[in-house]
N, C-alpha and C positions, 0 to 999 in steps of 0.2 A: 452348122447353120450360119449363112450370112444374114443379117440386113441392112437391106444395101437402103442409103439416100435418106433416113428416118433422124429424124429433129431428137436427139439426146438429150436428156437435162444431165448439168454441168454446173456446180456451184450459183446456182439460183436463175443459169438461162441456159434455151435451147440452143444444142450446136451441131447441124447439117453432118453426118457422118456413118461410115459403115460399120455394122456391130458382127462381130465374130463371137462364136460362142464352140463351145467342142466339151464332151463329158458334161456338160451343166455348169461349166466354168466360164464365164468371157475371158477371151484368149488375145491377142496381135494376130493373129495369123489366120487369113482365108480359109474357110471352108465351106463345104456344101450341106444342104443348098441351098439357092436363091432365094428369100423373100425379098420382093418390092414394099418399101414401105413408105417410099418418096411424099411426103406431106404430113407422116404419120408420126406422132411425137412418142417419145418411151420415156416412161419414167421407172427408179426401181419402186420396188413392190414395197408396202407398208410395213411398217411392223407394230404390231400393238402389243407395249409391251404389260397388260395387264385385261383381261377379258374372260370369257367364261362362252369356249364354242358348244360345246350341251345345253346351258345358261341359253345363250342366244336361238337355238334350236328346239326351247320349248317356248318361248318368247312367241316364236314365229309358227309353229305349231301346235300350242296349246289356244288358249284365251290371253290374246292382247289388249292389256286392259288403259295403258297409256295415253288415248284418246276420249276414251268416258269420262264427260265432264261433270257428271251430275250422278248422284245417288237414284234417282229414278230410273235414268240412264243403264247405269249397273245393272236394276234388278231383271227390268226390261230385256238385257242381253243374256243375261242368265236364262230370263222365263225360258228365251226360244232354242235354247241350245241344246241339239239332239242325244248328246250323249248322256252316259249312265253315270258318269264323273264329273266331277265340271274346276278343272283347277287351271289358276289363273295368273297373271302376272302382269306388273304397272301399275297399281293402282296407285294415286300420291292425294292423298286427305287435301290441300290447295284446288286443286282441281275440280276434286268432287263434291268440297263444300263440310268436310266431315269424313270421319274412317266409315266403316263398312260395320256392323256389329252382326254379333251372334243372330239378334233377334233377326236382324233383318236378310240374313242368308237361309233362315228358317223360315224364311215362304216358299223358298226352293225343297222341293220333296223329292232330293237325291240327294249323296254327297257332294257339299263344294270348300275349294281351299282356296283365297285368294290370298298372295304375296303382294307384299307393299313393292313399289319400283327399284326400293335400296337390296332386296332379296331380306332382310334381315328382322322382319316384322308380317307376318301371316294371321290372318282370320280365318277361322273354321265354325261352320254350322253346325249344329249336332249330329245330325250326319253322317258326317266325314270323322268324327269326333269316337263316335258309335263304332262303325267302321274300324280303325285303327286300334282302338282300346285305349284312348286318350282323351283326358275330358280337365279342359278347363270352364269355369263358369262364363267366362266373359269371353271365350274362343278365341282368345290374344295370345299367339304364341312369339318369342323373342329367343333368338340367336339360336343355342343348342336346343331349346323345345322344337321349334320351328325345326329343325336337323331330324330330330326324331321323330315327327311326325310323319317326313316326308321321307325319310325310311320306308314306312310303312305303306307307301304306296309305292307300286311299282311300273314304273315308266319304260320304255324301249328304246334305251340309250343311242342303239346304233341310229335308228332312223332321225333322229336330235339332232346324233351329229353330223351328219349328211346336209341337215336343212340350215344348220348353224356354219357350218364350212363355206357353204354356199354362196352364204349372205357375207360370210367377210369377202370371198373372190369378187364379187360379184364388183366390191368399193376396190376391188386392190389390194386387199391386205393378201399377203402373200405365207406373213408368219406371224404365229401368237402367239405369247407365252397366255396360257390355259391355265384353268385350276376347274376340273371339271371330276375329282373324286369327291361326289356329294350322293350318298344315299345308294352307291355303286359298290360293289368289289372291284379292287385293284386288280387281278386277273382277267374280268369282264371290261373293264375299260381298257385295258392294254390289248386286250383284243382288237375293240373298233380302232384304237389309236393306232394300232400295225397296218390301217390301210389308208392313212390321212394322206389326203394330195396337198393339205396347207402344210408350211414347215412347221412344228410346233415345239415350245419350250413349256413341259406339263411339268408343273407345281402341285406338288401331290402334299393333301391336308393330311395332320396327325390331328388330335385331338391331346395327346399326351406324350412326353419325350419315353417313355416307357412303351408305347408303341413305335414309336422312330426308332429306340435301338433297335428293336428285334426286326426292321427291314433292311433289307439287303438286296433290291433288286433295281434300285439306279443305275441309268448309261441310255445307250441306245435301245430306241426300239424298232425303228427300223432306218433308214440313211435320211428321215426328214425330219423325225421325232425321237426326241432325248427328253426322258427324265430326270433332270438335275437340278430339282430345289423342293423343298419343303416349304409348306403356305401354313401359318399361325394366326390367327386373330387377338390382337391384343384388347380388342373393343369393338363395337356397331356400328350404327351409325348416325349422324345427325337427326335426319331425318325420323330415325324411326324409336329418336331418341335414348339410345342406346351409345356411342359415343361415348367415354368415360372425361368427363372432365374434372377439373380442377374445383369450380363452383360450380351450384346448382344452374338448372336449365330457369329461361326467365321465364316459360309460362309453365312451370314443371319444379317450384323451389323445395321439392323431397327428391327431385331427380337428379343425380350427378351421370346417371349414364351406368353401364355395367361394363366392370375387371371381369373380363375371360381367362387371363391369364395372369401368374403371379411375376416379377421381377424374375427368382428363383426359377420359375419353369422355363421363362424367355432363357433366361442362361444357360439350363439343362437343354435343349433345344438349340444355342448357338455353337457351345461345343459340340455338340454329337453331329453337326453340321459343318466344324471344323475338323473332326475325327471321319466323316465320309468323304470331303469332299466337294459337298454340295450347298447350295446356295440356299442362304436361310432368309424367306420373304414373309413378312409381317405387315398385316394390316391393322395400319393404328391409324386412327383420325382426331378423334379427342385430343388436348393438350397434353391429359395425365397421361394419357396411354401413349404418345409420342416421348412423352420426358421418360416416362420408363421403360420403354424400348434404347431411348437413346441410352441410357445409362449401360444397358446390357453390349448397343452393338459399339463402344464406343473400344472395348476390348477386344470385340472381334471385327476388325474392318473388312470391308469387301460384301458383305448381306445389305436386304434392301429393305425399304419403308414401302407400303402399296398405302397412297392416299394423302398422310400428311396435311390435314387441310387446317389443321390448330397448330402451330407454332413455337412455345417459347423464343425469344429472341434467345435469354441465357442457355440454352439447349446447342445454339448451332454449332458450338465449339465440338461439344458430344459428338455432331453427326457430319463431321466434315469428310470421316473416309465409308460414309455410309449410299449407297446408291438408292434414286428415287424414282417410283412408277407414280407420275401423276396426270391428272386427268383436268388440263384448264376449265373444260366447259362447264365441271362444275362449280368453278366461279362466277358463272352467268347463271347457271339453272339456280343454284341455290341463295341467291341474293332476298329475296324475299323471308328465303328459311334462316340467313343470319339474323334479319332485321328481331326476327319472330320468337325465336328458339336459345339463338348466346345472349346470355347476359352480358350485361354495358361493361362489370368489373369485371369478367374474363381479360387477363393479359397475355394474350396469344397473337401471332402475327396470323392473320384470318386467311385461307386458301395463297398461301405465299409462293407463289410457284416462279412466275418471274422472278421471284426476290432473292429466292434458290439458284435460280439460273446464273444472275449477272452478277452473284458473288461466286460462281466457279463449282458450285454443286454439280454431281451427274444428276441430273434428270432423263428422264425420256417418258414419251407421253406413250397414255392411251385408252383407250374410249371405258375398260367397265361393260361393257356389254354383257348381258342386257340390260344393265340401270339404265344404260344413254345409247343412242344409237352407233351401229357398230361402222359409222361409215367416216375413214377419217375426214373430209369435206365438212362436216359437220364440226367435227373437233378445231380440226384448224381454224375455221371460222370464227369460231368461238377464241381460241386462242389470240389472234389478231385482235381480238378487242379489249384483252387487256395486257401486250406491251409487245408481244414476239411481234417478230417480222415473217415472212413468208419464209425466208431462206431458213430461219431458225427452225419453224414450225416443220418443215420440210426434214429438216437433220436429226431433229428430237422426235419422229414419226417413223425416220428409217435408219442413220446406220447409230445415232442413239441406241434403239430400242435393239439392237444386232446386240453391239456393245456389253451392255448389262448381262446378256446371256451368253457372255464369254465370245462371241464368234467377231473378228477380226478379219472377218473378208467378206463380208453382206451389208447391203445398205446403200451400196454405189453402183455406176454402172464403171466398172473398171476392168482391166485384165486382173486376172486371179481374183477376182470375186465371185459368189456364187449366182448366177446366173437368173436371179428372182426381178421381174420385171413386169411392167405392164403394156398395154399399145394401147393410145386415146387417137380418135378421129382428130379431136380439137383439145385448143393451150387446155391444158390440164390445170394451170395455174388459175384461172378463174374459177374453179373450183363448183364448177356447175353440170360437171360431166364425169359420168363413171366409163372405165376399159373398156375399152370391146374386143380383149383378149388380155388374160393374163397368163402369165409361166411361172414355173415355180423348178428351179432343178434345170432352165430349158426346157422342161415340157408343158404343152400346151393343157393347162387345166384348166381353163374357163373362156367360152365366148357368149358374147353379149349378145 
């Protein structure tokens, strides 16, 4: 395929020229056939390198709760909703004025489950509670409760992932590294994953290094989607107060946050990830649960941090051959929740992500979805307001986020790169316009 006369981005500008592409590779060399693309800019395709497309599929699918501003509001949208289940997702306690409680999901006379926006903090009515065979009094479930709740209800993964695929083409994301083994068999999700049109990097959850030995079925799943990393939770998260810190939370001084995992298991867990092969990614945010992951990956270099938003400064020696998935715009969204939530004596560098950067760390960005919208436009955005430049935002979005997931020829529009790209009407760089055609491989997977 040619296209001929189309505006190229090229190290932060557009450059008038023809693109050749052959097998899903861009090539030097002419071939057929023709597309006109004369006025029409291309950029390569996103890559988000931390996200949840299932996640973002029931976001968009289920109940969108991220716009309810008011507890009224909520119960209001619950009365009218037709179905026989009613479970939900976004809700952020700022917003609404207050969480959601038991009592008040119990004027709803069906079951309901709503998730906080972090995923990592869930309300259940009695219910839904009934239903399951799980019964807290206060209907607050956190991290692994919440996990086993949501076991017990059973969702229709392939249609998720359809709707969640969608909505990344839709911005341009072309590849994501996923972590979408939640309340699934690995059989049953390796099925939908054999027919994904996005590329994808699936980060498949253990709960225990004792379950990681006994897997054995990493690599390819089919020429867009590889399996090649394990996802651990070292801690929650701020929000939902769960985050493991160093000192208590300031409006929470019996809270230090919850250890998901011990030092010893992160290690049991890093080796067996050196013994496979495969990339070992940890979500830590807390202080403590960063300093003690770094301690773990400081022996095994080349695994990654997902998050990162507490610091130690004395930590960074620890984390210098360690790779980083971070998410800027939670530096804007959650301003209000540092002011509210860390105490004054925490000594952590607070959501340090430039700070990472311009001392020579790998980072590479990426949305969280559906915590935060899955659309990079947004992220970038966000980013630019606290230090990157366009050009940066731009490399740590696309062959950054390649990068981390080992591939070394994605990210660019180059000869011998793979061939993942977008077409916009208009400058893409203002940042006000999504594709109206993306590829993925060379092939045409989404118009606008």
């Amino acid at each position: 395929m040619t296209l001929k006369d189309c505006l190229v981005y090229c190290d932060g500008k557009f450059v008038e020229m023809d693109l050749f592409i052959e097998n899903g590779i861009f090539t030097n060399d002419p071939t057929g056939p023709i597309v006109d693309l004369k006025g029409y800019y291309v950029m390569p395709g996103f890559v988000d390198s931390h996200a949840h497309v299932i996640g973002t599929g029931h976001k968009y699918g289920l109940l969108n709760l991220e716009n309810v501003t008011s507890l009224d509001q909520l119960l209001e949208l619950l009365e009218h909703q037709p179905q026989n289940l009613l479970i939900g997702r976004g809700w952020n306690e700022e917003k609404l004025g207050g969480r959601p409680t038991r009592q008040l999901l119990d004027r709803i006379q069906k079951p309901v489950l709503l998730v906080r926006r972090c995923g990592h903090v869930g309300v259940a009515n009695s219910a839904l509670m009934r239903s399951v065979g799980i019964w807290k009094e206060d209907g607050f479930f956190r991290e692994k409760e919440l996990e086993d709740v949501k076991k017990k209800i059973p969702l229709e993964g392939e249609r998720f992932y359809r709707i969640g695929e969608e909505r990344f083409l839709m911005h341009g994301v072309t590849f994501v590294h996923s972590d979408d083994l939640h309340g699934m068999e690995w059989d049953k999700l390796k099925g939908i994953l054999r027919g994904s049109k996005i590329r994808l990097f699936e980060k498949i959850h253990f709960e225990s290094p004792s379950k990681l030995e006994r897997f054995d079925d990493f690599g390819h799943i089919s020429d867009r989607v590889f399996a090649k990393a394990v996802k651990i939770f070292a801690d929650g998260s701020v929000g939902g107060r769960t985050a493991w810190l160093s000192v208590p939370y300031a409006d929470d001084p019996n809270n230090f946050g919850m250890k998901l995992l011990s030092e010893e298991d992160i290690e049991k867990f890093a080796s067996l990830c050196d013994e496979k092969n495969v990339q070992l990614c940890v979500h830590a945010i807390g202080d403590e649960a960063v300093h003690t992951v770094a301690k773990v990956l400081s022996k095994h270099p080349g695994h990654r941090i997902i998050h990162a938003q507490l610091v130690r400064e004395e930590d960074l020696p620890l984390l210098r051959n360690t790779l980083f998935s971070v998410q800027p715009h939670f530096a804007i969204e959650d301003e209000r929740l540092m002011e509210s939530a860390l105490p004054k004596e925490l000594k952590a560098l607070k959501y340090p992500f430039s700070f990472l950067f311009n001392l020579g760390f790998k980072i590479a960005f990426s949305s969280d979805a559906p915590v935060s919208p899955e659309d990079p436009k947004y992220v970038i955005e966000k980013a630019l307001k606290i230090g990157f430049t366009k050009q940066q935002a731009i490399e740590l979005y696309t062959i950054a986020g390649a990068k981390l997931a080992g591939l070394n020829n994605l990210g660019k529009i180059e000869a011998g790169y793979l061939a993942d790209f977008c077409i916009y009407e208009r400058e893409p760089l203002k940042f006000d316009e999504d594709p109206v055609a993306v590829y993925v491989a060379g092939e045409l997977v989404y118009t606008k």
